[in-house]
PyMOL Python script that loads the backbone (N, CA, C, O; Angstrom):
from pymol import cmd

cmd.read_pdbstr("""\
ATOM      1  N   UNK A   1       4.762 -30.837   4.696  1.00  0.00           N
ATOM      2  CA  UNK A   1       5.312 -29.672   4.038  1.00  0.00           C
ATOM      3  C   UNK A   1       4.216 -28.862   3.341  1.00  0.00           C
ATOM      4  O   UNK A   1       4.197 -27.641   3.185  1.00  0.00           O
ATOM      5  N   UNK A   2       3.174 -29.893   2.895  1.00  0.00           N
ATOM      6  CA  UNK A   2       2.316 -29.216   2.137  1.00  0.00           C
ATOM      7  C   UNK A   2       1.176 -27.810   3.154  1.00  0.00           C
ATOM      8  O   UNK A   2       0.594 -26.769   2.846  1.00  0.00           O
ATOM      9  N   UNK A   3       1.346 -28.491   4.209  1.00  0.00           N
ATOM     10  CA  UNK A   3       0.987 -27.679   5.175  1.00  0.00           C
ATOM     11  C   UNK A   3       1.728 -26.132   5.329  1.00  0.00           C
ATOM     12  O   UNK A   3       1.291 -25.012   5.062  1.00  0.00           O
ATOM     13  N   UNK A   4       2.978 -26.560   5.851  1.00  0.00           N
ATOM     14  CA  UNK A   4       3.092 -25.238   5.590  1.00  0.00           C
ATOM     15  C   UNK A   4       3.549 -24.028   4.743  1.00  0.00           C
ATOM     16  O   UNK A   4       3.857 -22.853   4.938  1.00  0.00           O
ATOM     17  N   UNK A   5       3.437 -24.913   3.679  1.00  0.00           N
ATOM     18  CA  UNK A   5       3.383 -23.782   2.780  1.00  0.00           C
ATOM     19  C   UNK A   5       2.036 -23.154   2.435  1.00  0.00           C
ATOM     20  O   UNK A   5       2.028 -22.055   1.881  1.00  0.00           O
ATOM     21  N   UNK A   6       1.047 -23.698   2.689  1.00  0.00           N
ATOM     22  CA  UNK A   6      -0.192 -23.271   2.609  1.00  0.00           C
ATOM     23  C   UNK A   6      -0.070 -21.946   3.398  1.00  0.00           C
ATOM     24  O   UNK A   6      -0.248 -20.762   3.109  1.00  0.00           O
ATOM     25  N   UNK A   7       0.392 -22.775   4.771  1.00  0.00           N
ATOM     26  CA  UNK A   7       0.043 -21.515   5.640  1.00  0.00           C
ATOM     27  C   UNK A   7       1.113 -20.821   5.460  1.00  0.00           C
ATOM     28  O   UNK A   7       0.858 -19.696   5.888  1.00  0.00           O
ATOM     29  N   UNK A   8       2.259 -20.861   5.034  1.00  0.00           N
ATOM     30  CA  UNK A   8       2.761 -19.551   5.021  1.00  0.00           C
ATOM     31  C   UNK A   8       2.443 -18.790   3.345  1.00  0.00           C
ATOM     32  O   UNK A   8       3.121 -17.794   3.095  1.00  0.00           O
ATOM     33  N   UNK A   9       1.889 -19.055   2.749  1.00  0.00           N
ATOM     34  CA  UNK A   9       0.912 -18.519   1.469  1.00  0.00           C
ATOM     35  C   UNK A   9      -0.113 -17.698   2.294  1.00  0.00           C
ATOM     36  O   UNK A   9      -0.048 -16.475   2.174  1.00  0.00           O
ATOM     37  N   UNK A  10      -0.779 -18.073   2.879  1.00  0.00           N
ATOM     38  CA  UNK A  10      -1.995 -17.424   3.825  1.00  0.00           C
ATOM     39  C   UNK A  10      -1.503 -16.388   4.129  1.00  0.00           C
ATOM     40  O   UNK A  10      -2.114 -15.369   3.810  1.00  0.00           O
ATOM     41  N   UNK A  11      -0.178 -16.266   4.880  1.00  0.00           N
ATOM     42  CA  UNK A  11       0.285 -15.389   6.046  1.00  0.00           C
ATOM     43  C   UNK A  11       0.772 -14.222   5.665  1.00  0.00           C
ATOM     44  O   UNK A  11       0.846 -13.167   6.295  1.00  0.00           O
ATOM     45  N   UNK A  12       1.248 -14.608   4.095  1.00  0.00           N
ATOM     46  CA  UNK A  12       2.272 -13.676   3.730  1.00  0.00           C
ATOM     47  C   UNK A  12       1.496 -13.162   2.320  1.00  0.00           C
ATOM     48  O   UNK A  12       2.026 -12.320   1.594  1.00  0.00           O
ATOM     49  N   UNK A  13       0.282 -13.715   2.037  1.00  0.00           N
ATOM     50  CA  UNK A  13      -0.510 -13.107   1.055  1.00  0.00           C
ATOM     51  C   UNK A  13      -0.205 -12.944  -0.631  1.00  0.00           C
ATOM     52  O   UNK A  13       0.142 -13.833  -1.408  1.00  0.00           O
ATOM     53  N   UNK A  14      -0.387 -11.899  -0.837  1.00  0.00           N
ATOM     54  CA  UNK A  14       0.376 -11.207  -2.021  1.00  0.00           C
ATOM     55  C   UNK A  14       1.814 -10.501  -1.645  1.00  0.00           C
ATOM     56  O   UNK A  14       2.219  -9.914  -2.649  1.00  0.00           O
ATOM     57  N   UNK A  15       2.426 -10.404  -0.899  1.00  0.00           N
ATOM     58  CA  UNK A  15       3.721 -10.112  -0.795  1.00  0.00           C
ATOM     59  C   UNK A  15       4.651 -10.816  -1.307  1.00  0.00           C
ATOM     60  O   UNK A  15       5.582 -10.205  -1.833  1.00  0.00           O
ATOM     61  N   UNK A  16       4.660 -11.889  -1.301  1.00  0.00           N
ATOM     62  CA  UNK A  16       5.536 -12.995  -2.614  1.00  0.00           C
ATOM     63  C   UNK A  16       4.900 -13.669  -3.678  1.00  0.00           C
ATOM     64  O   UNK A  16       3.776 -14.172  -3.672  1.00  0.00           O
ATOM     65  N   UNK A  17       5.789 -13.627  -4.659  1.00  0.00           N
ATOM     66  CA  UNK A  17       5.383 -14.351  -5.957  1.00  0.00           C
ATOM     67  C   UNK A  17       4.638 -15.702  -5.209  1.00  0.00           C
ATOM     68  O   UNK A  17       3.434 -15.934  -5.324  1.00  0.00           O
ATOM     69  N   UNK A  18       5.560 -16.521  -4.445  1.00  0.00           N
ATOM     70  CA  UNK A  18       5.354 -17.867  -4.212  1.00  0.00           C
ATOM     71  C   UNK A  18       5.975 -18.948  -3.422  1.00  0.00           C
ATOM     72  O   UNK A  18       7.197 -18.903  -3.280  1.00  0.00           O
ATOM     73  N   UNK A  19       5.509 -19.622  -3.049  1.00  0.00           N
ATOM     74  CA  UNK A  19       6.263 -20.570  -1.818  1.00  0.00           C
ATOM     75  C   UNK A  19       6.068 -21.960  -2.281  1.00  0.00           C
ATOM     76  O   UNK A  19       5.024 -22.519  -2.618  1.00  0.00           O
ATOM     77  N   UNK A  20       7.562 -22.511  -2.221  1.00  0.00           N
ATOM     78  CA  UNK A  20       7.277 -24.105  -3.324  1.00  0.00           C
ATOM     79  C   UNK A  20       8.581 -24.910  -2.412  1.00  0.00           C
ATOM     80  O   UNK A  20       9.734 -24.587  -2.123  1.00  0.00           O
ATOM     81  N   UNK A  21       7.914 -25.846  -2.207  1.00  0.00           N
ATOM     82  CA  UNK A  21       9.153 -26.970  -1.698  1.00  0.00           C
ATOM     83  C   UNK A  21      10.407 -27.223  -2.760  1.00  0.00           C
ATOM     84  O   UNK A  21      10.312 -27.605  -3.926  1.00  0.00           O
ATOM     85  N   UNK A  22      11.675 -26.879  -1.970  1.00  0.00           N
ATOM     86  CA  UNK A  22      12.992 -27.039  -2.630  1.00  0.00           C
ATOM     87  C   UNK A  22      13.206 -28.469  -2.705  1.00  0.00           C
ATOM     88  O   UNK A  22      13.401 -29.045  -3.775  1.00  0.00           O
ATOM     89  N   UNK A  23      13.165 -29.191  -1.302  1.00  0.00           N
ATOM     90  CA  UNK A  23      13.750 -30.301  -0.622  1.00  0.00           C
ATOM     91  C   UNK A  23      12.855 -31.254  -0.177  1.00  0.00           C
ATOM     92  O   UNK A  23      11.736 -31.319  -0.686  1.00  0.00           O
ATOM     93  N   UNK A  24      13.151 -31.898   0.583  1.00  0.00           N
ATOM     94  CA  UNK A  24      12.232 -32.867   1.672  1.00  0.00           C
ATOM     95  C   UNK A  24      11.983 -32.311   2.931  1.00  0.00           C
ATOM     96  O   UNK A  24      11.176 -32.902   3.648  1.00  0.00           O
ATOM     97  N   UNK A  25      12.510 -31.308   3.335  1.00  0.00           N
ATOM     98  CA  UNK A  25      12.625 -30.156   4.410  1.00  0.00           C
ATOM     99  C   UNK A  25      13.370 -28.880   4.357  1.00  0.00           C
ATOM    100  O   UNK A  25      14.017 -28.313   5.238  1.00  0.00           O
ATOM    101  N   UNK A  26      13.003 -28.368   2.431  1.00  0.00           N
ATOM    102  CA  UNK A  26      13.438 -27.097   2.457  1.00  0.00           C
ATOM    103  C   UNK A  26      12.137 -26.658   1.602  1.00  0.00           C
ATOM    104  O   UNK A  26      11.399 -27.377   0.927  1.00  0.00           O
ATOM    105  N   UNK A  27      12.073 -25.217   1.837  1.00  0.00           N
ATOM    106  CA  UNK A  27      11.074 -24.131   1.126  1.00  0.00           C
ATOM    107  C   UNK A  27      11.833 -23.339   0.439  1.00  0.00           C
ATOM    108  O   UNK A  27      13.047 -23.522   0.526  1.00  0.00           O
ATOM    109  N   UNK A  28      11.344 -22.300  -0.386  1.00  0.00           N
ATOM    110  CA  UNK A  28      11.978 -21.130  -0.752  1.00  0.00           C
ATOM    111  C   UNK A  28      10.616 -20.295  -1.087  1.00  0.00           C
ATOM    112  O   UNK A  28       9.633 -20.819  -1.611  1.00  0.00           O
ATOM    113  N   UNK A  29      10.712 -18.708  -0.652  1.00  0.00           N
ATOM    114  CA  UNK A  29       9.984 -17.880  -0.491  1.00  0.00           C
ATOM    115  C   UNK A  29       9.946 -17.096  -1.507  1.00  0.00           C
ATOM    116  O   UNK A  29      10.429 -16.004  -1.207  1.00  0.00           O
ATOM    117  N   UNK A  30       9.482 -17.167  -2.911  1.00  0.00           N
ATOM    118  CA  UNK A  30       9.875 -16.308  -3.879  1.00  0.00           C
ATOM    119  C   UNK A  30       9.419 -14.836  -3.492  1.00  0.00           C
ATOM    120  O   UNK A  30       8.244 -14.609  -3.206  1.00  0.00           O
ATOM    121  N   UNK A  31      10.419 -13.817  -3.493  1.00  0.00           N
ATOM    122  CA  UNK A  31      10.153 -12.053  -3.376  1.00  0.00           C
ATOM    123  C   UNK A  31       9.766 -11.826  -4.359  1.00  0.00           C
ATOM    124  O   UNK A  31      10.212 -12.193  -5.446  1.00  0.00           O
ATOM    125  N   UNK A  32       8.549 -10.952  -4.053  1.00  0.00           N
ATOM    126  CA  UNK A  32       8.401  -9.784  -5.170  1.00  0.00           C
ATOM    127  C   UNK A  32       9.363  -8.832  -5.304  1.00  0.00           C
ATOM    128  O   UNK A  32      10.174  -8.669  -4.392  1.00  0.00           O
ATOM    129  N   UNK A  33       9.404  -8.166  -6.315  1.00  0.00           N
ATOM    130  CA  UNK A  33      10.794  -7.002  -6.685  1.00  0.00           C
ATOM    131  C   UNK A  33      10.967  -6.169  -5.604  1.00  0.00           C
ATOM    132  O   UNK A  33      11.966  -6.035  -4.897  1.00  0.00           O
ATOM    133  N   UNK A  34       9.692  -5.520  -5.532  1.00  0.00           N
ATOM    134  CA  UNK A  34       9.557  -4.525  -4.058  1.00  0.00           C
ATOM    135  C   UNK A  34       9.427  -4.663  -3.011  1.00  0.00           C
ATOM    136  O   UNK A  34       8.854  -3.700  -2.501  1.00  0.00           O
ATOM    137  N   UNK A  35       9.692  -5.466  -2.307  1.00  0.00           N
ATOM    138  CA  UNK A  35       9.115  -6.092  -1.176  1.00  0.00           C
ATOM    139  C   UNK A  35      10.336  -5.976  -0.533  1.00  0.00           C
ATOM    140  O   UNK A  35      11.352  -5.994  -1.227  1.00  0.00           O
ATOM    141  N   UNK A  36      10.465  -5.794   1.362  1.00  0.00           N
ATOM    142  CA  UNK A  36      11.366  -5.756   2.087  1.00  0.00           C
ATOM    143  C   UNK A  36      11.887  -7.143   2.515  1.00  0.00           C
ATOM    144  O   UNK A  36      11.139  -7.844   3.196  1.00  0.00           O
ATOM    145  N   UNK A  37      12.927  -7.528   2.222  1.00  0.00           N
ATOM    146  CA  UNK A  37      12.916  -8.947   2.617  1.00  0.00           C
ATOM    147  C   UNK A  37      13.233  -9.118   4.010  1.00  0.00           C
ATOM    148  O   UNK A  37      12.640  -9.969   4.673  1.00  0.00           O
ATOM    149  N   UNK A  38      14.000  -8.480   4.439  1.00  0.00           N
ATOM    150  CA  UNK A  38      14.477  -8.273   6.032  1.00  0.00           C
ATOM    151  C   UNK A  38      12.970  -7.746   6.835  1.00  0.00           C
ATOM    152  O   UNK A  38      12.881  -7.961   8.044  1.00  0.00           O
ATOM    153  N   UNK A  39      12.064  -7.207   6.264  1.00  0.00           N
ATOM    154  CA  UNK A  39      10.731  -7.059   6.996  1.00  0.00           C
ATOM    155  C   UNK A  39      10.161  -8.271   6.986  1.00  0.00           C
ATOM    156  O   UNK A  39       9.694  -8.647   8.062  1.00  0.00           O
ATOM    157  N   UNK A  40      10.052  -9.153   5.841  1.00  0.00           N
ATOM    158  CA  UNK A  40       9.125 -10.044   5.672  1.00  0.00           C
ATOM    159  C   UNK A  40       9.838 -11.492   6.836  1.00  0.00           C
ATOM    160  O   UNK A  40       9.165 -12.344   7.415  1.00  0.00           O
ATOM    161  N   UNK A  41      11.607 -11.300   6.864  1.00  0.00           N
ATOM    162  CA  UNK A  41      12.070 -12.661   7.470  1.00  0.00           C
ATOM    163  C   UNK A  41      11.226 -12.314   8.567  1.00  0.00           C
ATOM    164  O   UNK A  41      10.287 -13.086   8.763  1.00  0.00           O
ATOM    165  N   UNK A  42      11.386 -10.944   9.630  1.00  0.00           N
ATOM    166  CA  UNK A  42      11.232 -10.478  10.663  1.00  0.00           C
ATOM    167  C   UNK A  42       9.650 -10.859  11.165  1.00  0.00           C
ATOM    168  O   UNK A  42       9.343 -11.104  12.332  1.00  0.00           O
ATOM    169  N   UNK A  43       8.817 -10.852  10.125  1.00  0.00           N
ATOM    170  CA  UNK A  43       7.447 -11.121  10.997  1.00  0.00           C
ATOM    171  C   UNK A  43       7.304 -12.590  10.965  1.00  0.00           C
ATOM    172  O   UNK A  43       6.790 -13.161  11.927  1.00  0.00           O
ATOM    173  N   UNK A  44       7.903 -13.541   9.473  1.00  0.00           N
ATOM    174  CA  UNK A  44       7.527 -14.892  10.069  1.00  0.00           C
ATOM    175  C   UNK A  44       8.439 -15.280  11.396  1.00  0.00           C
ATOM    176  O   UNK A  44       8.066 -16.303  11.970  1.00  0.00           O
ATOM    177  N   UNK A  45       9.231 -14.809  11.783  1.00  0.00           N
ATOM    178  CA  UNK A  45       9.968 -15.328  12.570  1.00  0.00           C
ATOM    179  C   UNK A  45       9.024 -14.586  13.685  1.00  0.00           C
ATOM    180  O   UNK A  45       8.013 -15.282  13.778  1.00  0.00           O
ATOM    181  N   UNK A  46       8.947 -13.638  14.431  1.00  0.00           N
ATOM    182  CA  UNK A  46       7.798 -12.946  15.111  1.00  0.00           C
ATOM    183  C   UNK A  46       6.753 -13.944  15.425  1.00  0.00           C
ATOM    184  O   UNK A  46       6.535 -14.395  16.549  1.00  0.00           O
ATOM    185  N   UNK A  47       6.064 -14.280  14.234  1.00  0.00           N
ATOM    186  CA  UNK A  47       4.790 -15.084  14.234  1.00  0.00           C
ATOM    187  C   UNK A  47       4.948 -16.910  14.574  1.00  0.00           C
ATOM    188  O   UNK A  47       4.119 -17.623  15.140  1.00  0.00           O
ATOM    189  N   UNK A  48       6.337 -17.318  13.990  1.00  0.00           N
ATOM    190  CA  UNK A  48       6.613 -18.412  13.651  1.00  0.00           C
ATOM    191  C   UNK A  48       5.793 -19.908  14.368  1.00  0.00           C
ATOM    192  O   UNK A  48       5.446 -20.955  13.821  1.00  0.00           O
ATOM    193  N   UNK A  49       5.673 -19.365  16.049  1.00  0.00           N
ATOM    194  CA  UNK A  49       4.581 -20.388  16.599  1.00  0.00           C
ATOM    195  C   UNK A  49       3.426 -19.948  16.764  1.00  0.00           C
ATOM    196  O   UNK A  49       2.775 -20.440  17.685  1.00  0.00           O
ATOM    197  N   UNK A  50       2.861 -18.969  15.990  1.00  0.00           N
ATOM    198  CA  UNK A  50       1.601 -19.210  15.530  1.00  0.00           C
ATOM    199  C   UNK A  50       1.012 -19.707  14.054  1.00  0.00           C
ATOM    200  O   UNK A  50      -0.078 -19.770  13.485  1.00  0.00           O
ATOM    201  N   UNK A  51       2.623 -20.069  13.744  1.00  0.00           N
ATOM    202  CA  UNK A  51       2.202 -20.577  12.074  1.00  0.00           C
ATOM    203  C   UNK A  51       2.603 -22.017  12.123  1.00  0.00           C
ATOM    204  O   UNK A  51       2.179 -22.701  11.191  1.00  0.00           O
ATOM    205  N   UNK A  52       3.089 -22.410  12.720  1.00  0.00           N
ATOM    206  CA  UNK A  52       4.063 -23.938  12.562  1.00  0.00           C
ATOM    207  C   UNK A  52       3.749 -24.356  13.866  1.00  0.00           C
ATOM    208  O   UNK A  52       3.673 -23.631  14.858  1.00  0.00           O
ATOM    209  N   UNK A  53       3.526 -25.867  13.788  1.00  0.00           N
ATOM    210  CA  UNK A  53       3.671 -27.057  15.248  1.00  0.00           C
ATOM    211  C   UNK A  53       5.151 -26.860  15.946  1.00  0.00           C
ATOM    212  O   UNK A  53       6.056 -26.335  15.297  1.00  0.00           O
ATOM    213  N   UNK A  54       5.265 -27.115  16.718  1.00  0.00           N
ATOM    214  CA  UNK A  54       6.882 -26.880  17.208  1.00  0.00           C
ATOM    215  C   UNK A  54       7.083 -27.765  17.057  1.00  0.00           C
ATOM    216  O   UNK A  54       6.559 -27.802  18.171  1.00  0.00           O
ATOM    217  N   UNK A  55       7.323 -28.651  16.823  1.00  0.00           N
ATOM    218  CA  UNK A  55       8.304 -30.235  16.200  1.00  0.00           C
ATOM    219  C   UNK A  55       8.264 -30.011  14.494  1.00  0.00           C
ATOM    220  O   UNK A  55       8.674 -30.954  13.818  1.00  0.00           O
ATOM    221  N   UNK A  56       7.881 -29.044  13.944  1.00  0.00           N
ATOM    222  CA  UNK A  56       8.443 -28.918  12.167  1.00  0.00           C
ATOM    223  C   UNK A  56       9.600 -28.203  12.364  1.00  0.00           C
ATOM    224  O   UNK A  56       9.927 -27.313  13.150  1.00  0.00           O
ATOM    225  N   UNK A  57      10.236 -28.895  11.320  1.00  0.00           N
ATOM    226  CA  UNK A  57      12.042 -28.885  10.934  1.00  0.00           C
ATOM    227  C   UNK A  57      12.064 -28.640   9.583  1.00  0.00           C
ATOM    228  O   UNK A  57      11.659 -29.477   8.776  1.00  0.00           O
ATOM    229  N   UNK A  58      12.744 -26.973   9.086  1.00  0.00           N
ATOM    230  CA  UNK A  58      12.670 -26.982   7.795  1.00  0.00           C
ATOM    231  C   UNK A  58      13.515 -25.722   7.936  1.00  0.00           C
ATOM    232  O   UNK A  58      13.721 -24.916   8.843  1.00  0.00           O
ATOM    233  N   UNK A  59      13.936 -25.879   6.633  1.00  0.00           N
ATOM    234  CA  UNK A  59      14.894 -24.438   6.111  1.00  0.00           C
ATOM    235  C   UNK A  59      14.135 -23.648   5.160  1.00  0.00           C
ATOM    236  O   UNK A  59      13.654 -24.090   4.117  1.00  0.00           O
ATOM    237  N   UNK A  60      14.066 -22.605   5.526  1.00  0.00           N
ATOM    238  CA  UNK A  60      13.171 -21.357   4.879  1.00  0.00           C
ATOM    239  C   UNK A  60      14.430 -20.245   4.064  1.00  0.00           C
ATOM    240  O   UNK A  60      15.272 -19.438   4.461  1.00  0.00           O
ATOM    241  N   UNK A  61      14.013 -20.711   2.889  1.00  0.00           N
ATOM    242  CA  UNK A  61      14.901 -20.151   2.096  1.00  0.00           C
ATOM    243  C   UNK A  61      13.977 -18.610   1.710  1.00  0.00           C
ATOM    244  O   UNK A  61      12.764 -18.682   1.903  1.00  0.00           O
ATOM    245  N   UNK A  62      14.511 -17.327   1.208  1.00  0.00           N
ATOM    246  CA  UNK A  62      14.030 -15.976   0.613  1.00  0.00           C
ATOM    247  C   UNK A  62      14.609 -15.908  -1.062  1.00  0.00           C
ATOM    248  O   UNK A  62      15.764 -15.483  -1.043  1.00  0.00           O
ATOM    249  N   UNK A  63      14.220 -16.151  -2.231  1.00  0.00           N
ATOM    250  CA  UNK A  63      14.714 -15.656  -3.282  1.00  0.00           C
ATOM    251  C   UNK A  63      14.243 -15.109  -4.119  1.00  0.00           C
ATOM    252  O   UNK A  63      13.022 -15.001  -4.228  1.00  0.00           O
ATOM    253  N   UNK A  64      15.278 -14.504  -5.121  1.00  0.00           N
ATOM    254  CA  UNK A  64      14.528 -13.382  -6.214  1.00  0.00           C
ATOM    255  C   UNK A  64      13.610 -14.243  -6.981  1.00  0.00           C
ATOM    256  O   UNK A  64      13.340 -15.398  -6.651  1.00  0.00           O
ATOM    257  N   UNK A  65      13.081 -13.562  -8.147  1.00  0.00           N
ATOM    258  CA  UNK A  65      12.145 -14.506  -9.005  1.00  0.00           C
ATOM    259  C   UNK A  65      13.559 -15.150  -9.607  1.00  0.00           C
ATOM    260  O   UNK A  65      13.768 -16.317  -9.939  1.00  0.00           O
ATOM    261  N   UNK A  66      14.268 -14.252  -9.633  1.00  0.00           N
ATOM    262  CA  UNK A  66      15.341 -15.595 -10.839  1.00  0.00           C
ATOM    263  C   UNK A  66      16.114 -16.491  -9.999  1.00  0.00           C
ATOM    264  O   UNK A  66      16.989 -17.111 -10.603  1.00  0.00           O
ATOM    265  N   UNK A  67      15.996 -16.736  -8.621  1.00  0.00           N
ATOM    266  CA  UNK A  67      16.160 -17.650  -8.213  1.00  0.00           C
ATOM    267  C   UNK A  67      17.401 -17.215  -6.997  1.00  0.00           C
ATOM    268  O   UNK A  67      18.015 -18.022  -6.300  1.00  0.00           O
ATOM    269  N   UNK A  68      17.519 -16.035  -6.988  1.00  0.00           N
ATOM    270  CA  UNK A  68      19.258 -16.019  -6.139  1.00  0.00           C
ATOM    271  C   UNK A  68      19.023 -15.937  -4.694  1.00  0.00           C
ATOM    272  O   UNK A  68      18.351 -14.955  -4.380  1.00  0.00           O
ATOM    273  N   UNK A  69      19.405 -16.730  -3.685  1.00  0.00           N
ATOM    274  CA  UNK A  69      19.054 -16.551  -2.297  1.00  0.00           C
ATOM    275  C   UNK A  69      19.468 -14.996  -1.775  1.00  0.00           C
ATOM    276  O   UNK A  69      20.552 -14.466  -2.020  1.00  0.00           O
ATOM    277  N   UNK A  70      18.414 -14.409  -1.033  1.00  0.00           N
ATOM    278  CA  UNK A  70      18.626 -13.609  -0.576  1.00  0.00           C
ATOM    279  C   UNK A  70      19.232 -13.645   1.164  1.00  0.00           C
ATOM    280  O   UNK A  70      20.198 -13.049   1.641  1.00  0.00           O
ATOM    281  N   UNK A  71      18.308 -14.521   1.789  1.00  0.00           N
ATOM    282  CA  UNK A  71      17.840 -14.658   3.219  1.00  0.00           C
ATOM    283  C   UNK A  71      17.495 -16.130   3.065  1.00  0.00           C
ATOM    284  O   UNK A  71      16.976 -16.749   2.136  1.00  0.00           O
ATOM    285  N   UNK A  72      18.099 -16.628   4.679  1.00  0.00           N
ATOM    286  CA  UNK A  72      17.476 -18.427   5.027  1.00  0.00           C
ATOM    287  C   UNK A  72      17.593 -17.962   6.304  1.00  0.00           C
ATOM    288  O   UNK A  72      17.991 -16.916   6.815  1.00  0.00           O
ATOM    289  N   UNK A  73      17.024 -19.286   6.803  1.00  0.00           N
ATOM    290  CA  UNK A  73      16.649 -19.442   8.358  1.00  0.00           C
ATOM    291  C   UNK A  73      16.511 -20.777   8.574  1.00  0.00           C
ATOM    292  O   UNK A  73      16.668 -21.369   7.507  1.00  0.00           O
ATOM    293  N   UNK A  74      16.273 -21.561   9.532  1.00  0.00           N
ATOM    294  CA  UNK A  74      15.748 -22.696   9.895  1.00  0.00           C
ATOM    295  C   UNK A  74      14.981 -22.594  10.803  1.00  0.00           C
ATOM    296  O   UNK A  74      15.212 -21.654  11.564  1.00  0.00           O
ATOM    297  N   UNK A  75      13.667 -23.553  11.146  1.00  0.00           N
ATOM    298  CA  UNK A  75      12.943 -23.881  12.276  1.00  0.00           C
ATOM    299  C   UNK A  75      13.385 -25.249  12.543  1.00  0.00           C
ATOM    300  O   UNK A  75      13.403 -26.295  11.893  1.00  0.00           O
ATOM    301  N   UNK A  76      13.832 -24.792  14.042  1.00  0.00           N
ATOM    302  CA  UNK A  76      14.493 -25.978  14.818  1.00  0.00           C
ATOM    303  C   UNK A  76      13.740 -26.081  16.055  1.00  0.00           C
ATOM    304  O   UNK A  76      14.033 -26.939  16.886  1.00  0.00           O
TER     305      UNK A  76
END
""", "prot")
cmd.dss("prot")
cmd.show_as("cartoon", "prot")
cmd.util.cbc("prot")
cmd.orient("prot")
C-alpha cells in the first residue's frame, strides 16, 4: 500500500492535500478546495496501468479536507 500511495503522491503532485491509507486495501485522496475532482478520477483511471501492478486490489476513495466522500473507484 505504501507503494502506492507514494506513487500516486508523485502522480498527482500538489493537486491534493494528501493520500493516506483508510483500510488494509482502502486509500482516500484528500482534494484541494479547487481542484476538479471528476478531472483528477479521470486521469488516474487513464493512467491507472502505468501507476499500479495489475494484481493490486484497492478502493480509491476522493474526499474533502473535512473528510466527506466525494468520488470512489476500485482497482480490480
Amino acid at each position: 500500500m505504501k507503494t502506492l500511495i507514494n506513487t500516486l503522491k508523485d502522480f498527482l503532485g500538489n493537486r491534493v492535500e494528501d493520500v493516506r491509507q483508510k483500510g488494509p486495501a482502502e486509500l482516500e485522496i484528500v482534494i484541494r478546495e479547487m481542484e476538479n475532482v471528476e478531472r483528477l478520477s479521470a486521469e488516474i483511471k487513464a493512467h491507472i496501468l502505468e501507476l499500479v501492478d495489475e494484481n493490486t486490489l484497492a478502493k480509491i476513495n476522493f474526499v474533502t479536507t473535512e473528510g466527506k466522500e466525494i468520488d470512489s473507484f476500485s482497482l480490480t
